[in-house]
N, CA, C and O atoms as a CHARMM CRD file, in Angstrom:
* protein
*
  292
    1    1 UNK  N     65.60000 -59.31600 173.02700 PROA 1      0.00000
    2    1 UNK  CA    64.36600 -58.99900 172.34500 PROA 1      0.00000
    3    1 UNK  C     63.64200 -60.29800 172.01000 PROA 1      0.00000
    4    1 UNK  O     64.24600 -61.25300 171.52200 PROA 1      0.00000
    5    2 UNK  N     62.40400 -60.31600 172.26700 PROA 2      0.00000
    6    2 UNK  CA    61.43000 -61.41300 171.92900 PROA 2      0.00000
    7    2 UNK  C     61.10100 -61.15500 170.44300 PROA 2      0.00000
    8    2 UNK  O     60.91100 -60.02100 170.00200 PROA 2      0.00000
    9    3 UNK  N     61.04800 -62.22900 169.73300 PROA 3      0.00000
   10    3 UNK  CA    60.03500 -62.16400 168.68700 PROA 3      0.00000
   11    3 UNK  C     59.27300 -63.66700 168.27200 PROA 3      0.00000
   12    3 UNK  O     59.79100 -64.77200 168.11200 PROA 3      0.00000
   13    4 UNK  N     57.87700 -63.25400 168.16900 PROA 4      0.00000
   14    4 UNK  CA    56.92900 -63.91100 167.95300 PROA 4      0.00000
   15    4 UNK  C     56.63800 -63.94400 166.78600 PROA 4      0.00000
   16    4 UNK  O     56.40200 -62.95800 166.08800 PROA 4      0.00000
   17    5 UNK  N     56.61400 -65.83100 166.22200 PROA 5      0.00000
   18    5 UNK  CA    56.01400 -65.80500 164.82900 PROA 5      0.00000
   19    5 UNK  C     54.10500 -66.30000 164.86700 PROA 5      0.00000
   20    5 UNK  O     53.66500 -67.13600 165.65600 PROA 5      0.00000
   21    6 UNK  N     53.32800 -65.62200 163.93100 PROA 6      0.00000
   22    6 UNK  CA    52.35800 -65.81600 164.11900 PROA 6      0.00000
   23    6 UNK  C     51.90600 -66.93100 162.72700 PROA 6      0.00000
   24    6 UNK  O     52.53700 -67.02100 161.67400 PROA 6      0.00000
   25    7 UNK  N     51.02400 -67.47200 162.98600 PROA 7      0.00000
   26    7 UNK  CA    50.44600 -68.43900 161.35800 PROA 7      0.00000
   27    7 UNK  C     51.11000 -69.53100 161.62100 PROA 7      0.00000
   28    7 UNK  O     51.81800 -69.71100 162.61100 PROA 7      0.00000
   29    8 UNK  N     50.85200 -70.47500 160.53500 PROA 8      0.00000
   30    8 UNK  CA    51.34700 -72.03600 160.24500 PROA 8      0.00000
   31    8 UNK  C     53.10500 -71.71200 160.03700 PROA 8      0.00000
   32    8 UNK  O     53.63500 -70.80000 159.40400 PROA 8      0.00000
   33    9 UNK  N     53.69000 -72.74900 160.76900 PROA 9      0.00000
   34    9 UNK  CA    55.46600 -72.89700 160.58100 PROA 9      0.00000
   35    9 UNK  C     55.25600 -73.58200 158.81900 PROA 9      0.00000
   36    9 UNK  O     54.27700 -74.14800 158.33300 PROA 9      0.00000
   37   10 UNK  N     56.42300 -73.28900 158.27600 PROA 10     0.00000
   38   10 UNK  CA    56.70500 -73.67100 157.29400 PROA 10     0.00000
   39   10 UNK  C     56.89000 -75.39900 157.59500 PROA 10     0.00000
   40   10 UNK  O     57.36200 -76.04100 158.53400 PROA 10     0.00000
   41   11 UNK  N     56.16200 -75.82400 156.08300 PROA 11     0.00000
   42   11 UNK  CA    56.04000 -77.54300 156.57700 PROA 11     0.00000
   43   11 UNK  C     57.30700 -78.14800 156.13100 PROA 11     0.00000
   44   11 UNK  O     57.79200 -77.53800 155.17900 PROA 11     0.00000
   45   12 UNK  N     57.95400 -79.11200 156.51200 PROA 12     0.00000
   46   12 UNK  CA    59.48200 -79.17300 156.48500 PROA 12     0.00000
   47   12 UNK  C     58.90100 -80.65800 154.87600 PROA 12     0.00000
   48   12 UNK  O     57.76800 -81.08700 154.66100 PROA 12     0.00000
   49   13 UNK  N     60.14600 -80.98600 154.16300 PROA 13     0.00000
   50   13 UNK  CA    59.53500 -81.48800 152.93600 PROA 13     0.00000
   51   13 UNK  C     61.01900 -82.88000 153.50600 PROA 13     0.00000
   52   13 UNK  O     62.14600 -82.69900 153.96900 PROA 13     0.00000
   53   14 UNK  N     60.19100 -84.24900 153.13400 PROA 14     0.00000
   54   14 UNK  CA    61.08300 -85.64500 153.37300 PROA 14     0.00000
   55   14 UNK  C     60.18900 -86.58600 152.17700 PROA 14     0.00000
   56   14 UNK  O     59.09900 -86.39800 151.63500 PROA 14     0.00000
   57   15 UNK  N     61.19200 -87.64200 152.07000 PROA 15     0.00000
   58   15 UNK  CA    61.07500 -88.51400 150.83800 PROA 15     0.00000
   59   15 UNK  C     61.50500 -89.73900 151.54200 PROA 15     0.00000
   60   15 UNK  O     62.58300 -90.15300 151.96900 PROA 15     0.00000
   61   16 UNK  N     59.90100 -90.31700 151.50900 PROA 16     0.00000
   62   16 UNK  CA    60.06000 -92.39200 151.72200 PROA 16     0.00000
   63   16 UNK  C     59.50700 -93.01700 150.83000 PROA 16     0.00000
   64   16 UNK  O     58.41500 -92.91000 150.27200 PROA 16     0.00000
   65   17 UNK  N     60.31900 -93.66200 150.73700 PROA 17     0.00000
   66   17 UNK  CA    59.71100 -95.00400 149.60500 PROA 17     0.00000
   67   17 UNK  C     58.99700 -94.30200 148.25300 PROA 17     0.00000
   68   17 UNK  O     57.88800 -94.72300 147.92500 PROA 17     0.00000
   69   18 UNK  N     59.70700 -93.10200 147.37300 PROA 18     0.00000
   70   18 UNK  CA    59.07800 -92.28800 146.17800 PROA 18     0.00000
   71   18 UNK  C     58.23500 -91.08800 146.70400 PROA 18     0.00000
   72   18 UNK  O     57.97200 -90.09800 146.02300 PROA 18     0.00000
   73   19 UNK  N     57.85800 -91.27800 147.93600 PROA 19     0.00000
   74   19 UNK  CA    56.52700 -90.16500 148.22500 PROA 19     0.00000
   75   19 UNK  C     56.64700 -88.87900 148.96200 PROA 19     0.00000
   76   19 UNK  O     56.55700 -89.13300 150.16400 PROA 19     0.00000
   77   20 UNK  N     56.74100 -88.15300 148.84400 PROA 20     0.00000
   78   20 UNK  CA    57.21100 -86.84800 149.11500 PROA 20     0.00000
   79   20 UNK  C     55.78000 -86.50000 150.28200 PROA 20     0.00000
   80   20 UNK  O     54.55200 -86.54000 150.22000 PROA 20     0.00000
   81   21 UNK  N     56.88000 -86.14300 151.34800 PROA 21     0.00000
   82   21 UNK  CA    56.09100 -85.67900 153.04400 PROA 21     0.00000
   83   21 UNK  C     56.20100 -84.49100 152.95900 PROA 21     0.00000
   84   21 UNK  O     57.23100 -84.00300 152.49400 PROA 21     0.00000
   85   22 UNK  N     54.92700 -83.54700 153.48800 PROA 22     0.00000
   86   22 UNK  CA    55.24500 -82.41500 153.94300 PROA 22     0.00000
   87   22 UNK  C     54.98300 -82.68100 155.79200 PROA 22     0.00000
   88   22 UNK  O     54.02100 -83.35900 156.15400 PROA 22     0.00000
   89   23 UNK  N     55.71700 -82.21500 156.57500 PROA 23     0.00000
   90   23 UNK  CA    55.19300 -82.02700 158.00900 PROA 23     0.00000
   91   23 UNK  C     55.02100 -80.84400 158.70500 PROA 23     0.00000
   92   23 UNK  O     56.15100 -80.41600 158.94300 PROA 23     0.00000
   93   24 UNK  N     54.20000 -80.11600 159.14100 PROA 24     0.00000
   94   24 UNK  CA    54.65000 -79.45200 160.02900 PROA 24     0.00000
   95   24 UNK  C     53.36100 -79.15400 161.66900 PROA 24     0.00000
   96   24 UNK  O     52.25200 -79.53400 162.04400 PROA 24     0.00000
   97   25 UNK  N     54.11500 -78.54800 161.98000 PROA 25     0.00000
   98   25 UNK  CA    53.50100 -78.37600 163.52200 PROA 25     0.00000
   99   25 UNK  C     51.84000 -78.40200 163.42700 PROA 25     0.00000
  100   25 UNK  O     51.72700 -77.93900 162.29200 PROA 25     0.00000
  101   26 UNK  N     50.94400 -78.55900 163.72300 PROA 26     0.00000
  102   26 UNK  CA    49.63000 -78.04400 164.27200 PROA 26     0.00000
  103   26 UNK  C     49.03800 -78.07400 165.68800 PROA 26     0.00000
  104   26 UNK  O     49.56400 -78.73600 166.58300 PROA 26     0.00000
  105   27 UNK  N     47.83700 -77.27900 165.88300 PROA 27     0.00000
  106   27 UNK  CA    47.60700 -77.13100 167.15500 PROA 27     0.00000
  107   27 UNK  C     47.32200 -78.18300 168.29300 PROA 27     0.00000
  108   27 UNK  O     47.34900 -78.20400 169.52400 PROA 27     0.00000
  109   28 UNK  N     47.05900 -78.97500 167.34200 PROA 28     0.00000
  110   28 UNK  CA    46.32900 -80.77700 167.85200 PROA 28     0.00000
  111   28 UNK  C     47.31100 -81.90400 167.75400 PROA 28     0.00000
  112   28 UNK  O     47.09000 -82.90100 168.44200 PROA 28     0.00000
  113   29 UNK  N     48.55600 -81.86300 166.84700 PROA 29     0.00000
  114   29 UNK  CA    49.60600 -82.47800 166.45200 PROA 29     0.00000
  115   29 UNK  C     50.47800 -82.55300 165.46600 PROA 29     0.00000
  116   29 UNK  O     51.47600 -81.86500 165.67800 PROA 29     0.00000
  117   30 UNK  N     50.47900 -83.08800 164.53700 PROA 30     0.00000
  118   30 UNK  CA    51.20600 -82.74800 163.33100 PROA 30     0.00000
  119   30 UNK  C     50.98900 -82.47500 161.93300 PROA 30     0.00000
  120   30 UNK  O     51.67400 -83.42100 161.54600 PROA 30     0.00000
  121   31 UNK  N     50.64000 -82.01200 161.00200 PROA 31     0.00000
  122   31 UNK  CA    49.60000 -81.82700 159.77400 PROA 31     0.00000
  123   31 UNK  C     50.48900 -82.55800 158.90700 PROA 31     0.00000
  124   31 UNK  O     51.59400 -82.01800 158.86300 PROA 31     0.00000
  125   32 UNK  N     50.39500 -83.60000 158.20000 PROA 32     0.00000
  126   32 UNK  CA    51.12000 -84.36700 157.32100 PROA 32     0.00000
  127   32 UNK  C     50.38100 -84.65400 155.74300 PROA 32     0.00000
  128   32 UNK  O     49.21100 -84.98800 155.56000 PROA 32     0.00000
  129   33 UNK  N     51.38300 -84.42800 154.74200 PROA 33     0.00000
  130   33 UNK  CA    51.09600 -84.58700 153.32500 PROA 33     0.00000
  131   33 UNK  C     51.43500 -85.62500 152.81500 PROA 33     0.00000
  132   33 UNK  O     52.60500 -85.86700 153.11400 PROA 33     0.00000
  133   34 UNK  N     50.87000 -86.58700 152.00700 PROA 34     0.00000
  134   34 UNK  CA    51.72100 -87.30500 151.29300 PROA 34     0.00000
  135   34 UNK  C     51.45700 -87.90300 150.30800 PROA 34     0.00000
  136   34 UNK  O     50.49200 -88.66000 150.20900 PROA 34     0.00000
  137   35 UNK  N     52.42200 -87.61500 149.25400 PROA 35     0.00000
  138   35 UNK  CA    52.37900 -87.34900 147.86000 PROA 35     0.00000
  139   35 UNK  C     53.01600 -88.40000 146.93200 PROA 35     0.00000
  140   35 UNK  O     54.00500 -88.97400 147.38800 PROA 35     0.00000
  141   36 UNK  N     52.64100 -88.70400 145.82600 PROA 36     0.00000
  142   36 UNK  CA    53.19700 -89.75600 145.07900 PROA 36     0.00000
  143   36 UNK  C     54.48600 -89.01900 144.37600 PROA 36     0.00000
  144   36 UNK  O     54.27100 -87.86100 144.01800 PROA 36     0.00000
  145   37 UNK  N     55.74000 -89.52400 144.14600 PROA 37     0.00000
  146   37 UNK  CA    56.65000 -88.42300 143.46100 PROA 37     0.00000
  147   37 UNK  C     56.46200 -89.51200 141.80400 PROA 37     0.00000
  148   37 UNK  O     56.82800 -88.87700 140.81500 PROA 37     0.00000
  149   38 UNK  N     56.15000 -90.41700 141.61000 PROA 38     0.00000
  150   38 UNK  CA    55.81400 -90.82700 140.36800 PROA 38     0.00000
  151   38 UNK  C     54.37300 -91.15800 140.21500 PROA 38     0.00000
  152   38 UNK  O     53.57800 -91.62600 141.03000 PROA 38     0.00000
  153   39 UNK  N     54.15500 -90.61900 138.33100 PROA 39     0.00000
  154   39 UNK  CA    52.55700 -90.87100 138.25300 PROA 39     0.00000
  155   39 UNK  C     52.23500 -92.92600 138.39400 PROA 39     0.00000
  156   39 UNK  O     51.11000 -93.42400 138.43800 PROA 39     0.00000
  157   40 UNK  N     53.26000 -93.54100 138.42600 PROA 40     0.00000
  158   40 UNK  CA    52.75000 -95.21500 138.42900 PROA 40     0.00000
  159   40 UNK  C     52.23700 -95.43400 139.82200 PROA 40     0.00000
  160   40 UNK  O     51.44300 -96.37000 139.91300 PROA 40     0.00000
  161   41 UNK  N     52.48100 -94.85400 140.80900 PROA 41     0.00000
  162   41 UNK  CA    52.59100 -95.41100 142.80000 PROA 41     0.00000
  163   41 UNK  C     51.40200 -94.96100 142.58800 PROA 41     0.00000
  164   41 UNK  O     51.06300 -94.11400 141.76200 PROA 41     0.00000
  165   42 UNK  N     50.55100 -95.71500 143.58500 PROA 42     0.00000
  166   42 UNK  CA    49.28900 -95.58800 144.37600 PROA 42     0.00000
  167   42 UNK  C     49.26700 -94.08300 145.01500 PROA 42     0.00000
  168   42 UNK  O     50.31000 -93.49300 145.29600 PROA 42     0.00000
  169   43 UNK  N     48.09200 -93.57900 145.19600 PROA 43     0.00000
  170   43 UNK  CA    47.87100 -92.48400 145.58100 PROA 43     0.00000
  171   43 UNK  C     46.66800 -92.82800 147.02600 PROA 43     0.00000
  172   43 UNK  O     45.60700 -93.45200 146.98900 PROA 43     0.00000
  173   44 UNK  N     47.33400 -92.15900 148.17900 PROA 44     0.00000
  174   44 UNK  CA    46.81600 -92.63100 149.52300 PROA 44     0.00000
  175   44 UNK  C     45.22300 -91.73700 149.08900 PROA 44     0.00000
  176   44 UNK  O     45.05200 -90.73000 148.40100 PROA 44     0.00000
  177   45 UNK  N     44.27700 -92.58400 149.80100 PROA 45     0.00000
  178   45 UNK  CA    42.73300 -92.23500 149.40400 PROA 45     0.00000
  179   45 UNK  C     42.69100 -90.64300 150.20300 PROA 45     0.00000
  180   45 UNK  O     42.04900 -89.72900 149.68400 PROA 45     0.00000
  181   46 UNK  N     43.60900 -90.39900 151.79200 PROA 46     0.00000
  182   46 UNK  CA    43.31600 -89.14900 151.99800 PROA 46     0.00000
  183   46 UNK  C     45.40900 -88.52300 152.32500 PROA 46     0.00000
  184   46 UNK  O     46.16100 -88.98600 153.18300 PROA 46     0.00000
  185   47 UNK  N     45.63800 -87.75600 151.60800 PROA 47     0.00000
  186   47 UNK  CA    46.60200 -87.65200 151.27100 PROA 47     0.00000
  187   47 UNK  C     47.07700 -86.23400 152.39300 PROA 47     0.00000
  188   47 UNK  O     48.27800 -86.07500 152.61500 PROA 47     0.00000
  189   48 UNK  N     46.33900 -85.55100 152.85300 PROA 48     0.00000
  190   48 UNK  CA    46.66800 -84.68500 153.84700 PROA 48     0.00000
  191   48 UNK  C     45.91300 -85.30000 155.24300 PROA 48     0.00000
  192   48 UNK  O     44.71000 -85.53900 155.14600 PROA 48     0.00000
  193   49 UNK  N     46.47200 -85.51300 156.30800 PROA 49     0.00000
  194   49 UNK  CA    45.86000 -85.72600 157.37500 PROA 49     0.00000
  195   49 UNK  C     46.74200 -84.99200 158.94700 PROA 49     0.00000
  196   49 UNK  O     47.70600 -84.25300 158.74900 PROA 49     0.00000
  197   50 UNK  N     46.40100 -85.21900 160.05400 PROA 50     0.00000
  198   50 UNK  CA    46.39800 -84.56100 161.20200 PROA 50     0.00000
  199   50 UNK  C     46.51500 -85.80900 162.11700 PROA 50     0.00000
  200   50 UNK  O     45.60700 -86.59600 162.38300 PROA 50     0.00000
  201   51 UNK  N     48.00100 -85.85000 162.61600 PROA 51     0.00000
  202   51 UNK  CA    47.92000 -87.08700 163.46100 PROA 51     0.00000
  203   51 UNK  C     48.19200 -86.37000 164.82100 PROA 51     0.00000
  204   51 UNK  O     49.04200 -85.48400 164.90700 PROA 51     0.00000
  205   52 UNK  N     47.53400 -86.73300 165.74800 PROA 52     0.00000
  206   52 UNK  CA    47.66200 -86.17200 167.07100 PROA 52     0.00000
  207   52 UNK  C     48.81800 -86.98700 168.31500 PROA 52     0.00000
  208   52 UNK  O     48.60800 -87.63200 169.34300 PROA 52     0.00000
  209   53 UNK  N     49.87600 -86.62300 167.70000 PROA 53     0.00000
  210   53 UNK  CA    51.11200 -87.78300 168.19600 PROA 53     0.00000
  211   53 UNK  C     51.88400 -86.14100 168.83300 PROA 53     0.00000
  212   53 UNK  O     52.22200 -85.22300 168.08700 PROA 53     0.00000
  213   54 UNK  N     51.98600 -86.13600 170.01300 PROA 54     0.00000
  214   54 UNK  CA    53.22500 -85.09600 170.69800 PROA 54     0.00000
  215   54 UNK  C     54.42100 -84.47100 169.98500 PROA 54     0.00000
  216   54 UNK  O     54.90600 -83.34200 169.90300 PROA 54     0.00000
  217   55 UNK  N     54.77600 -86.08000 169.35000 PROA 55     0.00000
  218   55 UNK  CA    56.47900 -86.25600 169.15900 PROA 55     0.00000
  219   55 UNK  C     56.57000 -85.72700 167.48100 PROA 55     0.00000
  220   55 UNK  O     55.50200 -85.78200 166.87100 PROA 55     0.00000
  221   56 UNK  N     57.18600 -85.47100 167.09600 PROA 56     0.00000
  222   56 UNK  CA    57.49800 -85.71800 165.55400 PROA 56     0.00000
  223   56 UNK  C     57.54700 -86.91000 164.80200 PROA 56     0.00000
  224   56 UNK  O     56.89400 -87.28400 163.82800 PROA 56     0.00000
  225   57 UNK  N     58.80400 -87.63000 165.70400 PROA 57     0.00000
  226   57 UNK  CA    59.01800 -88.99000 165.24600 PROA 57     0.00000
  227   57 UNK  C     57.59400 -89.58800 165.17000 PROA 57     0.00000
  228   57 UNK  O     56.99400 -89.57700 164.09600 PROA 57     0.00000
  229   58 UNK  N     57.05900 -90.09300 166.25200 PROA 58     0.00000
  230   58 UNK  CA    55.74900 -90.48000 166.35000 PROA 58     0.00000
  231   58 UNK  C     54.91200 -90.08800 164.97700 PROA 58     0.00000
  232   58 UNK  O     54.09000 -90.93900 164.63600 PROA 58     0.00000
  233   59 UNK  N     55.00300 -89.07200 164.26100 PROA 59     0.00000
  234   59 UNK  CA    54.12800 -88.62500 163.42000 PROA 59     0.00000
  235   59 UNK  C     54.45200 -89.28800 161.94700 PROA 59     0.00000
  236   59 UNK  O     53.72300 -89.87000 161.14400 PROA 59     0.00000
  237   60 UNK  N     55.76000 -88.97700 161.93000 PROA 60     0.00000
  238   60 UNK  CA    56.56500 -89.51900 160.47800 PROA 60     0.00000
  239   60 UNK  C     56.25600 -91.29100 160.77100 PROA 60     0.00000
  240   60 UNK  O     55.86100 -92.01000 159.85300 PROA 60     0.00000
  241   61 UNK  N     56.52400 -91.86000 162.27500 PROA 61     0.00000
  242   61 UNK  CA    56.01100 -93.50900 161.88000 PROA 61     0.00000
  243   61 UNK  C     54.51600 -93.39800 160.82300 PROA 61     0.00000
  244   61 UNK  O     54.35900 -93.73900 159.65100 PROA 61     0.00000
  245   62 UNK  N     53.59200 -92.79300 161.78100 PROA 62     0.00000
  246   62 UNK  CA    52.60200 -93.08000 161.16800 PROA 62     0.00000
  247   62 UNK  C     52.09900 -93.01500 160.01600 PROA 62     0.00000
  248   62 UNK  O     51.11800 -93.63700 159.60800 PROA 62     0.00000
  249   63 UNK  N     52.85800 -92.13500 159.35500 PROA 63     0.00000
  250   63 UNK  CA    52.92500 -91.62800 157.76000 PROA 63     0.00000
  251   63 UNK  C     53.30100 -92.63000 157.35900 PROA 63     0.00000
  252   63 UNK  O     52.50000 -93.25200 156.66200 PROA 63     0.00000
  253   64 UNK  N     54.98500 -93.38900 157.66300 PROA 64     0.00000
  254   64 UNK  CA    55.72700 -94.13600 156.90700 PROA 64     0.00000
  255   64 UNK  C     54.51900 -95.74200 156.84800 PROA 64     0.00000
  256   64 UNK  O     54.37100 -96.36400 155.79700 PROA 64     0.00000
  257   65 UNK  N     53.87100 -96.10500 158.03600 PROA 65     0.00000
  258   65 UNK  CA    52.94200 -97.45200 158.12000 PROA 65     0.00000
  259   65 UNK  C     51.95100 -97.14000 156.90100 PROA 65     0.00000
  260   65 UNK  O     51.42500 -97.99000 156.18200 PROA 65     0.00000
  261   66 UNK  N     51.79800 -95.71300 156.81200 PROA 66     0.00000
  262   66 UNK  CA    50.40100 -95.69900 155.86400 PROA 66     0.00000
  263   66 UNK  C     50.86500 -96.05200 154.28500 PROA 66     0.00000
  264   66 UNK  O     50.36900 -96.85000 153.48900 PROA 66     0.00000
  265   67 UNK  N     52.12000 -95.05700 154.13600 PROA 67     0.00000
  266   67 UNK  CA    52.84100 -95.68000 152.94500 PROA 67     0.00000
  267   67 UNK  C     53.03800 -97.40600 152.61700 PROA 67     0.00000
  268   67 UNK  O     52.81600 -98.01200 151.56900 PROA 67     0.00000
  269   68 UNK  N     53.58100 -97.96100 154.05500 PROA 68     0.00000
  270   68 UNK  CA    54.02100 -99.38500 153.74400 PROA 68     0.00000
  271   68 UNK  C     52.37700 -99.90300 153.45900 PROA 68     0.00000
  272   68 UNK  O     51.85500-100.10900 152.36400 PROA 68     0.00000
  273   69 UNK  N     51.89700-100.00600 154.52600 PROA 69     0.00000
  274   69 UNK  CA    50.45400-100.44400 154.23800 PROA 69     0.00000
  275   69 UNK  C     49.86200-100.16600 152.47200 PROA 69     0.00000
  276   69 UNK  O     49.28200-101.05900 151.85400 PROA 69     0.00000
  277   70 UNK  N     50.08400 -99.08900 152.00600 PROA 70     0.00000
  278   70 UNK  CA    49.65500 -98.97400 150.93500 PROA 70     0.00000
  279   70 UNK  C     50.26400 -99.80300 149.95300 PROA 70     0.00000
  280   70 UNK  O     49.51500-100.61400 149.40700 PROA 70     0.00000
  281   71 UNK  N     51.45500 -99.77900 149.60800 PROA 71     0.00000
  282   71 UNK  CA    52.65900-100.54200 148.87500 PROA 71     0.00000
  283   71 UNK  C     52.54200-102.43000 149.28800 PROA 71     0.00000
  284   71 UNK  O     52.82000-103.37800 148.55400 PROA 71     0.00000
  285   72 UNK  N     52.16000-102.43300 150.35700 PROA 72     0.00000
  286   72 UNK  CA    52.00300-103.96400 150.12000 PROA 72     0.00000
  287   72 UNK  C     50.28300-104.78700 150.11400 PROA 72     0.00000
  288   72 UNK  O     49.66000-105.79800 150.43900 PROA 72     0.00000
  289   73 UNK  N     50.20200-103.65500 149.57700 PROA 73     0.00000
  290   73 UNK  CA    48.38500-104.44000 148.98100 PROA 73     0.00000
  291   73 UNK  C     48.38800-104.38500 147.87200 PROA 73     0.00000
  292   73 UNK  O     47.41800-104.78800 147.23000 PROA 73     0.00000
C-alpha cells in the first residue's frame, strides 16, 4: 500500500553554538530557522530563510557560517 503525505514535513529541531535550528524540506531547498536560545546572543537580522542547496548538509553549513559570521563581529 502507498501512502502519501501531503503539506510541509515536520521541521527537524538542532542546536549550534546556543541557537536553536529548525530545518525542513521545501520545494526550492531547505526552509531554515534560527533562533537565539539565550536573551544576551545576537539575533540574526532575518532569522527564517530558504537556502536552495540539494543536500541537507549543504543547508545546515550555511546556517552554521551565518551563525559564525554573526558571533565574530
Amino acid at each position: 500500500m502507498l501512502v502519501f503525505a501531503y503539506g510541509r514535513q515536520k521541521a527537524e529541531h538542532l542546536v549550534y553554538r546556543d541557537y536553536n535550528l529548525d530545518i525542513s524540506k521545501d520545494r526550492l531547498g531547505w526552509r531554515l530557522g534560527v533562533y537565539p536560545s539565550r536573551p544576551e546572543l545576537p539575533v540574526l537580522g532575518h532569522s527564517k530563510f530558504t537556502v536552495t542547496c540539494p543536500r541537507k548538509d549543504d543547508a545546515l553549513c550555511a546556517a552554521y557560517r551565518r551563525i559564525d559570521l554573526l558571533l565574530s563581529a
